[in-house]
C-alpha positions as CSV (number, residue, x, y, z in Angstrom):
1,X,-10.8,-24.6,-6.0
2,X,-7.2,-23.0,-6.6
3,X,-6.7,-19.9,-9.1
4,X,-4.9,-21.3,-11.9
5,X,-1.9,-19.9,-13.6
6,X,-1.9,-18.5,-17.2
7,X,-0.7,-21.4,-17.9
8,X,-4.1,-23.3,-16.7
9,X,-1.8,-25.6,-14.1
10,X,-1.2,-25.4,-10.8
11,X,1.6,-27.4,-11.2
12,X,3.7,-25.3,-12.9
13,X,5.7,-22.8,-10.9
14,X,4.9,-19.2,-11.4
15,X,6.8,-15.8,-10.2
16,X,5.3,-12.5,-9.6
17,X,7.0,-9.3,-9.3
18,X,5.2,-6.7,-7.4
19,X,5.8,-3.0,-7.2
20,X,7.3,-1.1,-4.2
21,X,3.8,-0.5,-2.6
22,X,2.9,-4.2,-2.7
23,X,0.1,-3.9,-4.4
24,X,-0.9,-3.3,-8.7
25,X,-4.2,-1.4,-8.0
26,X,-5.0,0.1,-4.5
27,X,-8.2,-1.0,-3.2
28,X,-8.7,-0.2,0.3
29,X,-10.0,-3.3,2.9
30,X,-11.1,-2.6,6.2
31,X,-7.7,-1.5,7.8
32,X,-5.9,-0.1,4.4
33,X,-4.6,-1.4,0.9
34,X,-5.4,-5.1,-0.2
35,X,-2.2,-7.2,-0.8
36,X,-3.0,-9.2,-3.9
37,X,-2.4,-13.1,-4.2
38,X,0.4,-14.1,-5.3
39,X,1.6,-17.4,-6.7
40,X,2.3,-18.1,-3.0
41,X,-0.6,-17.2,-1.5
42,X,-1.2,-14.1,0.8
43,X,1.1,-13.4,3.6
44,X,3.1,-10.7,5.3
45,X,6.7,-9.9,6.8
46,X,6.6,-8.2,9.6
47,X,9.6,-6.2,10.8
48,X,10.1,-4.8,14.2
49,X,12.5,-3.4,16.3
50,X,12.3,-5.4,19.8
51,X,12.2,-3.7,23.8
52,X,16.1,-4.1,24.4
53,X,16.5,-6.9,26.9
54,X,13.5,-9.0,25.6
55,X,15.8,-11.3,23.2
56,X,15.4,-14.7,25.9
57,X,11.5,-13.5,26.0
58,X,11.0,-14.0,22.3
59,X,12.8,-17.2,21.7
60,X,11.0,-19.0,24.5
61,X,7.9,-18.1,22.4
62,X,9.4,-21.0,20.0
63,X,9.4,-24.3,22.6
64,X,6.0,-23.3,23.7
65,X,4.7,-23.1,20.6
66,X,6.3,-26.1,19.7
67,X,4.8,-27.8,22.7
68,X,1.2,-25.8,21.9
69,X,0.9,-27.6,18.4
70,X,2.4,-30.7,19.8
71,X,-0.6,-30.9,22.4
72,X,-3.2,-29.3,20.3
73,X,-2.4,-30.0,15.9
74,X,-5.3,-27.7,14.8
75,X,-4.5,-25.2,17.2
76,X,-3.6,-22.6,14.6
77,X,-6.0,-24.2,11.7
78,X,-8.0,-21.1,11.8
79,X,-5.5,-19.0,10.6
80,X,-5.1,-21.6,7.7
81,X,-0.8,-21.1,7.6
82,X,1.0,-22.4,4.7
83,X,4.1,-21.6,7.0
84,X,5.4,-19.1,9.4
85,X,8.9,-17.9,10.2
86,X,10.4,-16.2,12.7
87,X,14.3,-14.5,13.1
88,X,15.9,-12.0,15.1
89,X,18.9,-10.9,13.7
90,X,21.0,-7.5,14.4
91,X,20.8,-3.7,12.8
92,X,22.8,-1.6,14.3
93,X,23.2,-1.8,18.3
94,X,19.3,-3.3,17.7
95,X,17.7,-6.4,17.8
96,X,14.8,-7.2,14.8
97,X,12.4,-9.3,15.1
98,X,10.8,-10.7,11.4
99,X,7.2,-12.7,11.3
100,X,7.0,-13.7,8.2
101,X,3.9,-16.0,7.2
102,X,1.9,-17.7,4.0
103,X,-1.7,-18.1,4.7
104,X,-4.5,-18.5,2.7
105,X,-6.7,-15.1,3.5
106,X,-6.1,-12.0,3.1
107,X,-3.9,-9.6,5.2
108,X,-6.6,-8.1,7.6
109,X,-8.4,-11.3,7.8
110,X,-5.5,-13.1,9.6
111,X,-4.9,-10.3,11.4
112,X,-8.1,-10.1,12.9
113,X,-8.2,-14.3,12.9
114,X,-5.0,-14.2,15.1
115,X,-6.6,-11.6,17.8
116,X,-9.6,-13.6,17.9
117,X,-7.7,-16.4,18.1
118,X,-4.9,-15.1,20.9
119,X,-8.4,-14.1,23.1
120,X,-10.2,-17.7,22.3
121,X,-7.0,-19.5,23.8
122,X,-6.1,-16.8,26.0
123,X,-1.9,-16.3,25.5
124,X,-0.1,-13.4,24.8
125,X,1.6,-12.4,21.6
126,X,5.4,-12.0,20.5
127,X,4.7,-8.8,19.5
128,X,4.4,-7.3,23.4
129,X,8.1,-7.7,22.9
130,X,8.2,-5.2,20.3
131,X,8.9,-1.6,20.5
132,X,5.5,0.4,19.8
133,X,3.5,-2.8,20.2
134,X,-0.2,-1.4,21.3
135,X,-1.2,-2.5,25.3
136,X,-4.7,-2.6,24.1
137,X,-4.3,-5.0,21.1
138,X,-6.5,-7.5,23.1
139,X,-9.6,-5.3,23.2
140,X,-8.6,-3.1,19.7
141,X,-8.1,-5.0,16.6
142,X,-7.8,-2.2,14.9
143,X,-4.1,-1.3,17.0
144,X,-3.1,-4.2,16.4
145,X,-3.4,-4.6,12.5
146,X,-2.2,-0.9,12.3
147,X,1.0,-1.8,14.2
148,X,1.5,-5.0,11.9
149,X,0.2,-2.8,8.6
150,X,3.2,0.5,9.8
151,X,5.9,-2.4,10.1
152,X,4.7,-4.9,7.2
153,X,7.9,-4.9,4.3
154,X,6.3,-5.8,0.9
155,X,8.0,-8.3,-1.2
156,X,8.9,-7.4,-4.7
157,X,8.9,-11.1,-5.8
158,X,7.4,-14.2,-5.1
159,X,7.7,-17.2,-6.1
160,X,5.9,-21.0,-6.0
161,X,6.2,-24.4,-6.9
162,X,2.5,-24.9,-7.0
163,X,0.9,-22.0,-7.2
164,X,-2.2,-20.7,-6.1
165,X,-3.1,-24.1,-3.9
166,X,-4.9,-23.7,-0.7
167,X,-3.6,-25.6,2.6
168,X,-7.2,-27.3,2.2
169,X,-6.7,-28.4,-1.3
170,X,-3.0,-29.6,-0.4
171,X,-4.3,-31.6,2.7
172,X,-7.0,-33.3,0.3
173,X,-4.4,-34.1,-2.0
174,X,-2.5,-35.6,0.8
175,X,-5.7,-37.6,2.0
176,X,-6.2,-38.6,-1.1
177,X,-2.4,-40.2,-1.9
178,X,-2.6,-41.5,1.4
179,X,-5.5,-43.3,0.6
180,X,-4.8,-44.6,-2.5
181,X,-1.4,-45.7,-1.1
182,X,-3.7,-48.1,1.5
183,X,-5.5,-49.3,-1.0
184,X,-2.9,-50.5,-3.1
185,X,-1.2,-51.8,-0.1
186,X,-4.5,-53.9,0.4
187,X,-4.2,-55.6,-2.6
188,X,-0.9,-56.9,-2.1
């Protein structure tokens, strides 16, 4: 079940400020510092300079992804995303790239989640369009979640509506409305 607030409700919105290094206590995982969960879960934002030219590359990532889940709902289940986000926007003369997700394990988890994942399906990633990007992500995990660990920007707040709930526990309450909502429909 979901971590409760200190109010004892998940439905009551909570905040957390977090200090510069993202975490309150460092305890080291298997690829560096734990991130702590926050009201909204566990997630990252990733920030990357991308390979000049590669601007049309990473946007067509979006339509077939679109079409991916389209064909295949569950496709990313494993990864058990609250959301994900992706911009490019200008610095400079430079083009960024952010990945910015929710998700209901921990940092290294979905890291390693998403390579497994990437190799089970057998598709690239948006980040070979990213300056530094390691060529042997596929067959080192480890290069991978150190690229996304040197270019991960820490929030310093976060925030949520319903904090602490699990994409599991919001799907059963879902499931659950939805069938009580039949029900009541069959007694009309």
């Amino acid at each position: 079940e979901g971590v409760m607030t200190a109010s004892g409700d998940f439905l009551t919105p909570a905040a957390m400020a977090l200090p510069p290094e993202g975490y309150f206590e460092k305890v080291d995982g298997p690829y560096g510092p734990l991130f702590p969960k926050t009201p909204a879960n566990y997630g990252f934002s990733i920030l990357a300079k991308i390979i000049p030219g590669r601007e049309a590359t990473i946007r067509a990532y979006g339509p077939t992804i679109e079409a991916a889940i389209r064909n295949n709902p569950t496709l990313l289940a494993p990864l058990k995303l609250h959301y994900l986000r992706w911009l490019l926007f200008p610095i400079g003369a430079d083009t960024y790239f952010m990945y910015q997700g929710i998700f209901d394990t921990d940092f290294d988890k979905y890291t390693d989640d998403a390579v497994a994942l990437f190799k089970l399906v057998g598709v690239d990633t948006v980040f070979e369009n990213l300056e530094g990007f390691p060529a042997d992500w596929k067959t080192n995990s480890a290069s991978f979640v150190k690229f996304v660990r040197a270019h991960q920007v820490s929030s310093f707040m976060e925030y949520a509506e319903y904090p602490y709930v699990s994409t599991d526990e919001i799907k059963k309450a879902l499931r659950l409305k939805a069938s009580l909502s039949d029900a009541l429909d069959q007694l009309q």
